[in-house]
Wavefront OBJ file of the C-alpha trace (Angstrom):
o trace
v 39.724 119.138 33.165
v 39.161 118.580 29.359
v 36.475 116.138 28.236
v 40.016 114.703 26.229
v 41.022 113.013 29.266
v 38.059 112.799 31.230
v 36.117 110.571 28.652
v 39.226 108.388 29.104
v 40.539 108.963 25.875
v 44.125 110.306 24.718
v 46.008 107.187 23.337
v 46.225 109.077 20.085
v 47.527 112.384 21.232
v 50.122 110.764 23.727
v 51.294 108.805 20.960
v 51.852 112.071 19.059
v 53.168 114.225 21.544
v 55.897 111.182 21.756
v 56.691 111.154 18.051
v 57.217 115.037 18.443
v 58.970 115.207 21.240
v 61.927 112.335 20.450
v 63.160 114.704 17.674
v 63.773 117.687 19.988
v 66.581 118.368 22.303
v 65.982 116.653 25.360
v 65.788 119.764 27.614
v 62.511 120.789 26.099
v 60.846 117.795 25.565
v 58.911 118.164 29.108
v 57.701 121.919 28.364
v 56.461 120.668 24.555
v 54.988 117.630 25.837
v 52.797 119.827 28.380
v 52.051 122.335 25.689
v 51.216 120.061 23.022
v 48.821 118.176 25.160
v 46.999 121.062 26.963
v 46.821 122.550 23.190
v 45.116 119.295 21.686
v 42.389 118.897 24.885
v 41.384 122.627 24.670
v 41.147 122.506 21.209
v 39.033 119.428 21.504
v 36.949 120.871 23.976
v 36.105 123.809 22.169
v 34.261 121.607 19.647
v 32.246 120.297 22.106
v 31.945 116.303 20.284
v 29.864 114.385 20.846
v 32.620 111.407 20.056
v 35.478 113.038 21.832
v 37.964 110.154 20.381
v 36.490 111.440 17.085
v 37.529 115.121 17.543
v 40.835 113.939 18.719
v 41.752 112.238 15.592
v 40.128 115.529 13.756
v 42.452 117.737 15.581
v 45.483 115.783 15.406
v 45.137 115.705 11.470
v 44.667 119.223 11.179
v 47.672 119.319 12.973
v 49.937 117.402 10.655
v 52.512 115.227 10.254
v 54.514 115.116 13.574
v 57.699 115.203 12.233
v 57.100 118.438 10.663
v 55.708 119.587 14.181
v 59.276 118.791 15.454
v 60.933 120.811 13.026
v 59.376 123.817 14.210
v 59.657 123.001 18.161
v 63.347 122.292 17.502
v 64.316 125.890 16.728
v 67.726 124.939 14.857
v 68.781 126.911 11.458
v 67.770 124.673 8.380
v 70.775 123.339 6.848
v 72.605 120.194 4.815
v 70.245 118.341 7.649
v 67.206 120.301 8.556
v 65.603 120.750 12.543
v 63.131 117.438 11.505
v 66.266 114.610 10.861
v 68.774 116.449 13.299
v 68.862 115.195 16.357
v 67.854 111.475 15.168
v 71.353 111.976 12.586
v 73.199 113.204 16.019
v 71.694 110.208 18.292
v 72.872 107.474 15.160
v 76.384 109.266 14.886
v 76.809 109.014 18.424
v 75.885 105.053 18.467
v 78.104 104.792 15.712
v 81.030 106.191 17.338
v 80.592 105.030 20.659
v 79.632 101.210 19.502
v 81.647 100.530 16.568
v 84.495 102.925 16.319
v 85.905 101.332 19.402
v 85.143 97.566 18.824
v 87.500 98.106 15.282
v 89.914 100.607 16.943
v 90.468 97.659 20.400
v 90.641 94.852 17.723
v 93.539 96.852 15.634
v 95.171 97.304 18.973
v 95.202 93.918 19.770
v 96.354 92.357 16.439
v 99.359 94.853 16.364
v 100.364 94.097 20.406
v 100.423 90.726 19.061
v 102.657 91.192 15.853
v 105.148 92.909 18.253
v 104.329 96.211 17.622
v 105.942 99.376 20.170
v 103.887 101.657 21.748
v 104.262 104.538 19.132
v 103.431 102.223 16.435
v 100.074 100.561 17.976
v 99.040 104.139 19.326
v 99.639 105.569 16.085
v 97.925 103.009 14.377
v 94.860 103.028 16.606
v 94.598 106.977 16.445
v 95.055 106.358 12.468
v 92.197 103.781 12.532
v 89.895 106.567 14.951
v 90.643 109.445 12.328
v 89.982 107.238 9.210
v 87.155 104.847 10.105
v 85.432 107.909 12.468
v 85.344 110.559 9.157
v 84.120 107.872 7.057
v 81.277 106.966 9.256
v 80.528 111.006 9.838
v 80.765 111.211 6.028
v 78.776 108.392 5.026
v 76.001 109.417 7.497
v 75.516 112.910 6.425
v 75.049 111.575 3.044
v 72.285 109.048 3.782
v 70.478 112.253 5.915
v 71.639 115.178 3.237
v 69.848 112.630 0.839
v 66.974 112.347 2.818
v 66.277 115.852 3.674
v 67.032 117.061 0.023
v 63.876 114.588 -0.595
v 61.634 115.754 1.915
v 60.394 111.976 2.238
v 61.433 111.163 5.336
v 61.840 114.847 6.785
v 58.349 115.899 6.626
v 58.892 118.190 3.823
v 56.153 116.679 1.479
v 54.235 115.073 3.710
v 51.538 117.443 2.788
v 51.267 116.188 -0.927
v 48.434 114.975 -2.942
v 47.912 111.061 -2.186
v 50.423 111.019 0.891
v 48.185 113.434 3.480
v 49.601 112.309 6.676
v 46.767 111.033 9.065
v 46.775 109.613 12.842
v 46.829 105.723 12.264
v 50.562 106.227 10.639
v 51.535 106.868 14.586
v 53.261 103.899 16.120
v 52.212 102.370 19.580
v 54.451 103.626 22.565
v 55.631 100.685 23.704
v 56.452 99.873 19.842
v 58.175 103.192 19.623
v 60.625 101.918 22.159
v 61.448 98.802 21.256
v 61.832 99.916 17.769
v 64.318 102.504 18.632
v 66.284 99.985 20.702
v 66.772 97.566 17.782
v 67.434 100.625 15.401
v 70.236 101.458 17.561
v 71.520 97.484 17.363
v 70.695 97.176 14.375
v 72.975 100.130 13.210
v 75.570 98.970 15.231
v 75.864 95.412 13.980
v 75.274 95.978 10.214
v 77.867 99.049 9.906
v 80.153 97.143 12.081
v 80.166 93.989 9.832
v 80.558 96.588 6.762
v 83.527 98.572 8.739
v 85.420 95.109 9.949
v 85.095 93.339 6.270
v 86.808 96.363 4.366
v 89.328 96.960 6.661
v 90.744 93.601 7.147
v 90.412 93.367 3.108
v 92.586 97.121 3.333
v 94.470 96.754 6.861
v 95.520 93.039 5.879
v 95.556 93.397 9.983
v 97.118 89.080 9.926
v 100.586 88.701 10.102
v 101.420 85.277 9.381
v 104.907 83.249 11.256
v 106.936 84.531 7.790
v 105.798 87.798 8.744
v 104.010 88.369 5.742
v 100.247 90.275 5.928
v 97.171 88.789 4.824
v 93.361 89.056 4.637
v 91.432 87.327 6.954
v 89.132 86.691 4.520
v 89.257 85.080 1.341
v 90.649 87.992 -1.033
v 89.045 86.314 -3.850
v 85.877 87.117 -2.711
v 86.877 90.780 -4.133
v 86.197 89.883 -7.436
v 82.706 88.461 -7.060
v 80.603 87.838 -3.818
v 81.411 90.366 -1.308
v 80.069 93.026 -3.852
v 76.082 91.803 -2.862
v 77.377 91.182 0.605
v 78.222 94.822 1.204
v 75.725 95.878 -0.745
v 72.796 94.084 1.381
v 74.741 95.638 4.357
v 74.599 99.022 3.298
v 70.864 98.602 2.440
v 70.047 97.293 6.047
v 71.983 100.239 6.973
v 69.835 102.731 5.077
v 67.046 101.170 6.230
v 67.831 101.059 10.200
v 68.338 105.092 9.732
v 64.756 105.584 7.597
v 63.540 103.454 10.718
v 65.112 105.818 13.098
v 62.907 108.842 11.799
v 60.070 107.029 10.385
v 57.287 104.888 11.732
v 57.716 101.450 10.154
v 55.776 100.801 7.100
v 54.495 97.569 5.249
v 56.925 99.206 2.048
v 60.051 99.352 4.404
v 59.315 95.652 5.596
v 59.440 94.848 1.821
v 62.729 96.594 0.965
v 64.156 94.764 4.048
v 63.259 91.593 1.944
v 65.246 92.613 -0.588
v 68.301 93.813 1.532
v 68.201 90.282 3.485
v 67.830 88.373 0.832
v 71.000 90.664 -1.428
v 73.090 90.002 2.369
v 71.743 86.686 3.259
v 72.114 84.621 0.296
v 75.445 85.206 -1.052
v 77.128 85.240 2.721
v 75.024 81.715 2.444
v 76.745 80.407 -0.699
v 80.292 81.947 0.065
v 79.914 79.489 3.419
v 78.746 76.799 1.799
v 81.054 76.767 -0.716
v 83.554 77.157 2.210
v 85.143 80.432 0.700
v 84.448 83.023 3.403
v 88.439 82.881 5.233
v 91.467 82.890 3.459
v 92.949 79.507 3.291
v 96.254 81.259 3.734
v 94.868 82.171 7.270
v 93.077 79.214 8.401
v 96.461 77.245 7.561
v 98.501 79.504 9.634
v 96.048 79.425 12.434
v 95.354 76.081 12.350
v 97.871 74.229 11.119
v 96.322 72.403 8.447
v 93.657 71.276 10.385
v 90.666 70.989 8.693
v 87.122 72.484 9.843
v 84.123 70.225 9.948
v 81.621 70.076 7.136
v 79.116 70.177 9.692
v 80.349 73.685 11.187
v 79.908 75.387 7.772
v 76.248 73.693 7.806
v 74.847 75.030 10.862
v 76.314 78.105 10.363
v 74.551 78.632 6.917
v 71.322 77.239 8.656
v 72.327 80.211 11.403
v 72.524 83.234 9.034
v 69.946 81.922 6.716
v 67.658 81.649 10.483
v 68.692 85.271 11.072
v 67.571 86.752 7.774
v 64.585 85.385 8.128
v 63.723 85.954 11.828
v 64.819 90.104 10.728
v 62.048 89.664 7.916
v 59.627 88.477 10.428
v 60.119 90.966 12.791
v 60.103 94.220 10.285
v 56.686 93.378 9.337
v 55.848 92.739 12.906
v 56.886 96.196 13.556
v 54.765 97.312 10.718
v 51.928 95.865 12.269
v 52.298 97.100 15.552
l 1 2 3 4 5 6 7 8 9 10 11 12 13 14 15 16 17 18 19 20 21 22 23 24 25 26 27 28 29 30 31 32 33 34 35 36 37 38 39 40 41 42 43 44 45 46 47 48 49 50 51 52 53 54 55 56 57 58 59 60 61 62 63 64 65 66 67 68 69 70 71 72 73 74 75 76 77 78 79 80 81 82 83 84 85 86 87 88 89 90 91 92 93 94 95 96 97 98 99 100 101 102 103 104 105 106 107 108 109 110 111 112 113 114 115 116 117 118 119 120 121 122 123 124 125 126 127 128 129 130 131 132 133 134 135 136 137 138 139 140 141 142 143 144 145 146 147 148 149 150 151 152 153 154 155 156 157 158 159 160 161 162 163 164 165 166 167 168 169 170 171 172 173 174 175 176 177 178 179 180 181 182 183 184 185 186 187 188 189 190 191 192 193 194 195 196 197 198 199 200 201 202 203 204 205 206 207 208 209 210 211 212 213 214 215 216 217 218 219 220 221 222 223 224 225 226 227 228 229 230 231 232 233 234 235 236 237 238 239 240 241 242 243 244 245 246 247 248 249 250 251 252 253 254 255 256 257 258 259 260 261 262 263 264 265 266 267 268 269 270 271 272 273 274 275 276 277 278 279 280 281 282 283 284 285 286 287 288 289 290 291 292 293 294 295 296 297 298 299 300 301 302 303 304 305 306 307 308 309 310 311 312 313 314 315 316 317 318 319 320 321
């Protein structure tokens, strides 16, 4: 057995190995993970260190960037989305799809059983609402990972570059990796969701009101002002949960989150405060006049304003981790 493991080191390389081997199809990730390992402990053997945790970090450096690594391992023709981002841009379409395709697609459904709707028309309109809102998240997708592979930032392309060398310590912790892929995934989820549901109510008008005319759910004024930085921050947080998805968090990315949250969080703040987020047409047709507390609207600003901040926290936890 290698001095590698013997001397009771390794952390390093099993971190790598599991940076290389979540970007390849699944089938081969056992056979690369065995060959990457019993590649890294011969070749730190052969040195013969004295400081075998030394060597390790020499040979995993030489090595490279293990996103790169992937690329190669992946054996998939380069295209608009190279071997490195593929199947991290195939895992995110599929949450996408699975998560918040159907969530939109079951609430259509419902609001047209409940207007009356036949069968033809609410199956028509939910396979209408799949064909629409599933192209535009495919499309929207490739473009964030066509951008990002035409880079070669976050694909591994220039990794080698003067100034941005990649080195060991830029690996994350295992444990990290994991619960860092599970709140990608959420995080995804939630922020496209919010960004699919707000447009199509504001395009669906999905409300029918007892006259039987259709209306926004939300205030349609908001159109010419404040939902601009609202969908903005959105699509931002968006960008950023798929950079996290191939990249190890960074103390940069935990800035730009500040600036996303703060783009999302702050005008959703005002427009509730101000108690402009629904359409008075709707809350009167719900509601029948009644009026909502002023004390609802507060603790919901103190909510979301909570939640940006707790999301700030925890990106630069992740960087630190």
């Amino acid at each position: 057995m290698s001095r590698l493991h013997t001397s009771g080191t390794g952390a390093l390389t099993d971190r790598y190995v599991a940076e290389v081997v979540r970007r390849i199809p699944a089938g081969r990730r056992g056979d690369v993970a065995d060959e990457l390992r019993a590649t890294i402990a011969d070749t730190v053997e052969a040195r013969g260190p004295e400081d075998p945790e030394a060597a390790e970090r020499e040979v995993l450096t030489e090595m490279g960037d293990p996103v790169r690594l992937a690329a190669r391992y992946a054996d998939r023709p380069l295209a608009l989305i190279g071997a490195g981002l593929y199947p991290t841009y195939i895992r995110l379409l599929a949450v996408l799809l699975l998560t918040v395709l159907p969530v939109v697609v079951a609430v259509s459904v419902v609001l047209d059983v409940l207007d009356g709707k036949g069968a033809g028309a609410v199956i028509g309109g939910a396979v209408g609402t799949v064909v629409s809102l599933g192209a535009q998240m495919i499309a929207w997708l490739t473009v964030v990972f066509a951008l990002a592979e035409w880079s070669g930032k976050w694909s591994g392309k220039r990794s080698g570059a003067p100034g941005r060398a990649w080195t060991p310590d830029e690996l994350p912790r295992l444990r990290a990796t994991k619960e860092r892929d599970a709140t990608v995934y959420a995080g995804l989820s939630w922020h496209s969701l919010l960004v699919a549901l707000i447009i199509w109510q504001h395009t669906a008008q999905p409300y029918r009101t007892d006259s039987g005319t259709h209306i926004d759910v939300l205030d349609p004024g908001l159109w010419s002002g404040w939902i601009w930085p609202v969908l903005a921050g959105l699509a931002g947080l968006v960008v950023l949960d798929v950079i996290r998805a191939v990249r190890a968090p960074t103390r940069s990315l935990a800035l730009w989150n500040i600036a996303a949250q703060a783009v999302f969080t702050l005008p959703m703040a005002w427009i509730l405060y101000r108690r402009e987020f629904f359409n008075p047409a709707f809350l009167s047709d719900v509601n029948g006049g009644w009026q909502t507390p002023d004390a609802f609207y507060t603790v919901v600003v103190l909510l979301v304003l909570a939640g940006g901040a707790r999301e700030v926290v925890r990106r630069f936890r992740e960087a630190r981790a």
